[in-house]
N, C-alpha and C positions, 0 to 999 in steps of 0.2 A: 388406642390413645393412652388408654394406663401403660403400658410400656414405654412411650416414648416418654412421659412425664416420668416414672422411674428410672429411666434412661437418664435425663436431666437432672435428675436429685442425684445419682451415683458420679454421675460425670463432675458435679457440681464439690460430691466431696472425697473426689480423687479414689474413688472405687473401681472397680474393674466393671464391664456390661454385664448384663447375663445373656443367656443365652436363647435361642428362639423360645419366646414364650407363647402367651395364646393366640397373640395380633399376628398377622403377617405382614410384617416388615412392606410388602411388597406394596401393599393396600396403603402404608402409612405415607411410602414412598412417593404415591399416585396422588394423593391427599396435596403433602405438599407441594408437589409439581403444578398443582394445579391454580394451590395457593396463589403460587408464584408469578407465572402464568397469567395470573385476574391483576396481580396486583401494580400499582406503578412506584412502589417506595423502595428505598438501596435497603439491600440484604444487613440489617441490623445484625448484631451478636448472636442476639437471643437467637433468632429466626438460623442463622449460620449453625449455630451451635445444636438447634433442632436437627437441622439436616446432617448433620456429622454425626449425629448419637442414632438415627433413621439408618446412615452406610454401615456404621459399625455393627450394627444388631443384623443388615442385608448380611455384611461378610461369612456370620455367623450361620442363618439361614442356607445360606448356597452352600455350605459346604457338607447339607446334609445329603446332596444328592445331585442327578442329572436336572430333575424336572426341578428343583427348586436354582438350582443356577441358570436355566435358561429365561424361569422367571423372573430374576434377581435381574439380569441382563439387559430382559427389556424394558424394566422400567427404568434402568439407568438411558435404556438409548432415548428414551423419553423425557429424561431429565435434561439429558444434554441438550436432545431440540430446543426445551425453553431454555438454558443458559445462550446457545447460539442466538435464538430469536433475538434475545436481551441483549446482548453483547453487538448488537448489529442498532443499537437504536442511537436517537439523538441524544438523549439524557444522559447527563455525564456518570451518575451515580449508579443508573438502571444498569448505562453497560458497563458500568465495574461488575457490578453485579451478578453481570449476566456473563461475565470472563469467570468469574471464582466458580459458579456454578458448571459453569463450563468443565474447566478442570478440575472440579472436583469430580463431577460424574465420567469424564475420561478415564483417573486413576484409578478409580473404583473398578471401571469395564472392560480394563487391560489385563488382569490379569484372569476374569472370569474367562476373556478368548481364550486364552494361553491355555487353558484346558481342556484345549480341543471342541472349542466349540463353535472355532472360524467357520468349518464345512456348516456345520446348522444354519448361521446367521445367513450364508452366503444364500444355502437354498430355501430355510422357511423365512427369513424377513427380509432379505435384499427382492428378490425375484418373488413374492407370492404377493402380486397385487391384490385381491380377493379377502386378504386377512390382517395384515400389517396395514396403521393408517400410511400416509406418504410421510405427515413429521418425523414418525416412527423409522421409515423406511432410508429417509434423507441424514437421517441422525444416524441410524447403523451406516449408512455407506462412509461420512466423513471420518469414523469412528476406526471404521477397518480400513482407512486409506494408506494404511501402513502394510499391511498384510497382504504380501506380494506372491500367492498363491494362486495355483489355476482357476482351483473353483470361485475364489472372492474375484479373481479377475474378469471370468466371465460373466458372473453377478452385476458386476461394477459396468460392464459391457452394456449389460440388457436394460440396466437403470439408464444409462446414456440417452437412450431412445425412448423412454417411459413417456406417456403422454402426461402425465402431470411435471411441472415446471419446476418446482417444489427437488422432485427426486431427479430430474433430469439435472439441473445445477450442481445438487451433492454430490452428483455423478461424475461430471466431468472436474469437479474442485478435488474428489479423492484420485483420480486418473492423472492428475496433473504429475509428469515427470516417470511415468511408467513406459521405457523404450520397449513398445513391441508394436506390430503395424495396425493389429486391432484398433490400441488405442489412438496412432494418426487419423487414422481412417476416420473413427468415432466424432473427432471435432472435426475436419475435414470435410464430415458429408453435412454436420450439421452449420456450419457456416456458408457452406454451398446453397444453402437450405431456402426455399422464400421465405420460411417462417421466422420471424426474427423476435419472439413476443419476449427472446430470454437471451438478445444479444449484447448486453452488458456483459453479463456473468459469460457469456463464452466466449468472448471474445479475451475478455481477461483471464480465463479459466486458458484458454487456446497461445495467448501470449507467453505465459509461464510454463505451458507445456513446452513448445516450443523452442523456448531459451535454454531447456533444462537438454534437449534431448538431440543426436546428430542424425540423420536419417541417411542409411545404409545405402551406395549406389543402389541403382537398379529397384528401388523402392515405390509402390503402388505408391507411395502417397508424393513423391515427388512430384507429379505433374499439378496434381490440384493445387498442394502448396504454391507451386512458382504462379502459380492463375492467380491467386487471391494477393502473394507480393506485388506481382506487378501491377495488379488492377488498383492496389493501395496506392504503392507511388507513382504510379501515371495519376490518380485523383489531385483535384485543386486543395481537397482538403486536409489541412497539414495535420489534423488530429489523426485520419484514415493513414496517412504515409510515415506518419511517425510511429503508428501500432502495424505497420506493412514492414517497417525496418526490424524491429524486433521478431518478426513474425521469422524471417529472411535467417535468422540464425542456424535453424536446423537444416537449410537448406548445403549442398556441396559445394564447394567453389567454383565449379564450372557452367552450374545453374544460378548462383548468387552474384557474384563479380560482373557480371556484363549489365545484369536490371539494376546492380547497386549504383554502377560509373553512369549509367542511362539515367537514372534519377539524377542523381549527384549532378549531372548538366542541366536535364531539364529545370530542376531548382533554383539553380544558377542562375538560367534565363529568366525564370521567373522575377531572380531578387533586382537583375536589371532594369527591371520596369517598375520598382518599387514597392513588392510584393513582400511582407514582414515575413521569410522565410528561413532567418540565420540557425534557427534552429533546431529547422527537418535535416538544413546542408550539413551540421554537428553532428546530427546522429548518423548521417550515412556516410562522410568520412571516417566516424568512430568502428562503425559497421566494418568498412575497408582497412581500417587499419590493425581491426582486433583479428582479419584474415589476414594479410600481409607482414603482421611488425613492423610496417614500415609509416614513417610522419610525414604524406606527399602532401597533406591539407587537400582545402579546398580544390582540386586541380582536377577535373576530367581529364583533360588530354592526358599529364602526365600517369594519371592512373590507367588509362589506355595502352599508355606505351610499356609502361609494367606488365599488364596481362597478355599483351601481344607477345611481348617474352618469355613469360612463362609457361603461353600456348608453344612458344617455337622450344621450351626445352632451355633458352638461353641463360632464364636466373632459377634459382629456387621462389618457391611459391612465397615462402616468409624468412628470406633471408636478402641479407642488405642493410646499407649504412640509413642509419634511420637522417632526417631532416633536424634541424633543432627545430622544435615547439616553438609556435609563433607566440609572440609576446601581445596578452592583451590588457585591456584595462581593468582593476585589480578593484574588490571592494574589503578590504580586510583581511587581505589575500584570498578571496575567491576570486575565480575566474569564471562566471557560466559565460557560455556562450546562448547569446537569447538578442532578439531586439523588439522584445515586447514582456518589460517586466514590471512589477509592482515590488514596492517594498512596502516592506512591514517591521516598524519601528518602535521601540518599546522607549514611550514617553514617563513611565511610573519615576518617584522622585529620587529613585535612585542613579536615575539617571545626570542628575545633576552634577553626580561626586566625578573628581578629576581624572580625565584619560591621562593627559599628558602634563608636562611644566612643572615648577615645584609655587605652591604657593608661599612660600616667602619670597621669593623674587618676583611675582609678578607672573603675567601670560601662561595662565592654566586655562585649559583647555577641556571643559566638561566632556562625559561620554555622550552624549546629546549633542554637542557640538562638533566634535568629533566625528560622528557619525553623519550627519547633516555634511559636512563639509568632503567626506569619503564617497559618498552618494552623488556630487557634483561630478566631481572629478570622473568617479567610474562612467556616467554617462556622458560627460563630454570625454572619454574617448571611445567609446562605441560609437558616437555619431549621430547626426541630427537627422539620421534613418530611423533611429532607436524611438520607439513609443515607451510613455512608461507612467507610472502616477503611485501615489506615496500615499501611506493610510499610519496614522500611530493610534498605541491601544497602550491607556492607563486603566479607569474603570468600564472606559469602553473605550467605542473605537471612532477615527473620525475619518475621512478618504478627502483628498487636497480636489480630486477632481471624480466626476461622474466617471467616464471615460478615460482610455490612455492619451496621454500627450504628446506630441513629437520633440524628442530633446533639442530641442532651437533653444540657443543662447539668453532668451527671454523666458523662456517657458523653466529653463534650469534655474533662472535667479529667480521666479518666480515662488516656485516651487521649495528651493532651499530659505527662500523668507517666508514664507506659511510656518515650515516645518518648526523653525527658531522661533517665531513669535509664540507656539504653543508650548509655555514653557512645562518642564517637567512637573510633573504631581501626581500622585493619586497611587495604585497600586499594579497589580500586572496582569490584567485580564487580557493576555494572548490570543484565547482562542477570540475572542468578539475582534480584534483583530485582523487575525486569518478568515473567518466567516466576511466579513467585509471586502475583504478582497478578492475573493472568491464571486461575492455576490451572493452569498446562498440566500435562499428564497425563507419565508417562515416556513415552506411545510419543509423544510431540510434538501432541496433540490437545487440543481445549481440550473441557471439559464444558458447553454452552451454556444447559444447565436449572438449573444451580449456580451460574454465573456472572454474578452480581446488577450488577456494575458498569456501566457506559455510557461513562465516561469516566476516564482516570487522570491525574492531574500527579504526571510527576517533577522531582525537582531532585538538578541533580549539581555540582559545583564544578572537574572536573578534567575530563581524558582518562581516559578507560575502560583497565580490564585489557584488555578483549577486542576493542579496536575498536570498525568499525561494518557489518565483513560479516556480522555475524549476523541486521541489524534486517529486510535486504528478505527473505530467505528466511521467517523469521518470520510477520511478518506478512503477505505472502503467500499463506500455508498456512491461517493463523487466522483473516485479519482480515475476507475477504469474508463469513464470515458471521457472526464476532462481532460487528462495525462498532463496533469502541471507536475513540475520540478520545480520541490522545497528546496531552496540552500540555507544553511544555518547559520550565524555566527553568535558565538556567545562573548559575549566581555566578562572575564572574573572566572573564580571556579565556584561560585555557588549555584548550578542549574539543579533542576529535576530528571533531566531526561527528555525532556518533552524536545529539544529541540535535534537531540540527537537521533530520535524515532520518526519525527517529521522528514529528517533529510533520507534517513533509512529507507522506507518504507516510499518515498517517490524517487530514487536513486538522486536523491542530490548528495552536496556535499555539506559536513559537519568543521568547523571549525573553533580554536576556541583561543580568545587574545587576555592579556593580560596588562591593564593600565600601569606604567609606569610607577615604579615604584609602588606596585603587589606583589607581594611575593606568595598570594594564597595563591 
């Protein structure tokens, strides 16, 4: 403890540290971890500024030896368990908090490996269930998910199959995107698995893998893979067939193009009997067409008569005159393809100021009005197929209806007079917004049998009250198995970021317009 308070007085008047003195660092380290850990308030200065003057006097410590840098090591991997823990919570400020600590205990434990002490980690704390807790153990595996060596790989392996959930997760989140057949196999057997107690995180952990990686003819993991696509998109349910298309990417074309064009119809049939499915059929022409280069759309047969040629030898597999892009209804110039959307609309009073017109002449046209009037339009020409329901968020948030609505000509004027009667004010509380549309629950859950949506567009004009450390904890928690798609538009160039990380991080799209006569 006298060290770290002399640590703070020197740090305070720009003096150099000294060097190990009687404390061990490693004990002061454990100390605050644990602080941490108990506590629920955001990482103040002070408290930051502790933990910084605690690594610099670690640095000093490990460098006197083997056994003190191994020690040094773990209490970092320790450290970083509670920044992930924290960085994974509701609380906007906890999980800043728990990001900094994050990466502060990352930098610090990169370069302690780099000193050869990958093999150690790999065999006394990845693999020695007996000694290492599992925070411990799940904290080293994410830590070495970089370190693309035999022994951390098989480490990383044997964690896979761990019976605690804890180190099986970190397991398969540091695997993720490492092509060798161990690691298919690894998620492959456990999705196969009856045990599902940890089938969020693998299934998400198994999608990214996935996407990341191509699987070699002739490959043991080929057949399970096409088992688990197809069983996806033969399902009614569009969440399972939408995580089955992505799945479908590591697969070859001669296993994926026939389940793809087989879905791609059976969906079809589906949306003829008025089944909100426009936007499982998006992903798996997306699917067909990121394998072909070529624009056939919606079209099974024609995507038939393609592959039947490429079986006979007659075209190239991805060559050919593409289609032009079919032209759809625009909100801002977005275009998702969806027919079950929410929007989310930023009513704060700055909303009030002019999109368009000049006001000394008359007929200006606020960004609140503006926007109201682009949300019309976009849903009457998707169609009175299209379900959809409107939520705006100043100090908080408010939803037009319980449930989605079917865009019927009444239900749009409807809806577009709610939206105008609520006139602008107040400030720019986003996330109570987004949380509202979502539905999420008070304990942070979302109900996924209630939650009729697929996809949301917001539009904001500003910087958020709240930032944008709420968005990755968030959706993290939610998103791998609600699988909504953020689209963003921003009006103006004053944002945070919040809206560019929101479309990021669920593969939508980000865009950003400019009111008439802005020139910011």
């Amino acid at each position: 403890m006298q060290t770290r308070v002399l640590l703070l007085t020197l740090l305070a008047l720009g003096a150099a540290p000294p060097s190990a003195g009687r404390d061990d660092p490693t004990d002061a380290l454990r100390i605050w971890t644990a602080t941490f850990e108990r506590g629920r308030r955001a990482l103040d200065g002070e408290r930051e500024a502790e933990l910084r003057a605690i690594l610099m006097e670690l640095r000093t410590f490990s460098a006197a030896g083997l056994e003190q840098s191994q020690a040094s090591l773990l209490s970092l991997f320790d450290l970083y368990g509670a920044g992930h823990a924290a960085a994974r919570e509701l609380e906007r400020e906890r999980a800043l908090a728990g990001e900094r600590v994050l990466a502060l205990a990352e930098s610090e434990a990169e370069p302690l490996i780099d000193k050869g002490l990958s093999k150690w980690v790999a065999s006394e704390v990845l693999v020695r269930r007996e000694g290492p807790s599992a925070e411990r153990r799940a904290a080293a595996a994410l830590v070495m998910r970089n370190r693309r060596t035999g022994e951390v790989r098989l480490a990383l392996a044997v964690c896979a199959r761990d019976p605690d959930a804890l180190v099986r997760e970190a397991a398969w989140e540091a695997l993720i995107g490492w092509d060798f057949e161990a690691a298919h196999t690894l998620y492959l057997e456990a999705l196969l698995a009856e045990d599902t107690s940890s089938s969020a995180a693998l299934r998400a952990a198994a999608e990214a893998h996935f996407g990341q990686v191509s699987l070699p003819l002739g490959s043991r993991a080929e057949g399970p893979l096409l088992e688990i696509v197809r069983a996806g998109l033969e399902s009614e349910d569009w969440r399972r067939a939408s995580w089955a298309t992505a799945l479908s990417h590591a697969l070859a074309d001669r296993l994926a193009v026939p389940v793809l064009v087989a879905a791609l119809e059976r969906w079809m049939d589906r949306a003829l009997s008025g089944a909100p499915v426009r936007r499982v059929q998006n992903e798996v022409v997306l699917a067909l067409q990121d394998r072909s280069g070529r624009r056939i759309g919606p079209h099974p047969e024609r995507w038939k008569t393609w592959w039947a040629a490429v079986e006979a030898g007659d075209v190239e597999p991805r060559r050919g005159e593409d289609d032009p892009p079919e032209t759809r209804a625009g909100f801002f110039g977005l275009r998702p393809v969806t027919d079950r959307v929410t929007f989310v609309i930023d009513r704060s009073g700055s909303m009030n100021l002019p999109f368009t017109g000049n006001p000394l002449e008359g007929g200006v046209r606020s960004r609140y009005q503006e926007a109201a009037e682009q949300m019309q339009k976009f849903l009457e020409g998707l169609g009175e197929r299209t379900r959809f329901n409107v939520v705006v968020f100043s100090d908080g948030a408010d939803a037009w209806r319980a449930n989605l609505a079917q865009a019927s000509p009444a239900s749009l004027k409807e809806a577009t007079s709610w939206l105008l009667r609520r006139r602008p004010e107040g400030g720019t509380q986003l996330r109570h917004g987004v949380e509202r549309a979502v539905r999420l629950r008070l304990d942070g859950s979302v109900d996924l049998e209630h939650l009729e949506t697929d996809t949301i567009i917001v539009l904001c004009d500003g910087q958020t009250a709240e930032g944008l450390a709420w968005v990755r904890p968030l959706l993290r928690r939610i998103n791998h198995e609600a699988r909504l798609v953020i689209h963003c538009v921003q009006i103006g160039g004053e944002g945070d970021g919040t809206l560019e990380l929101m479309a990021e991080l669920t593969g939508g799209e980000f865009i950003q317009v400019q009111p008439e006569g802005d020139g910011g």
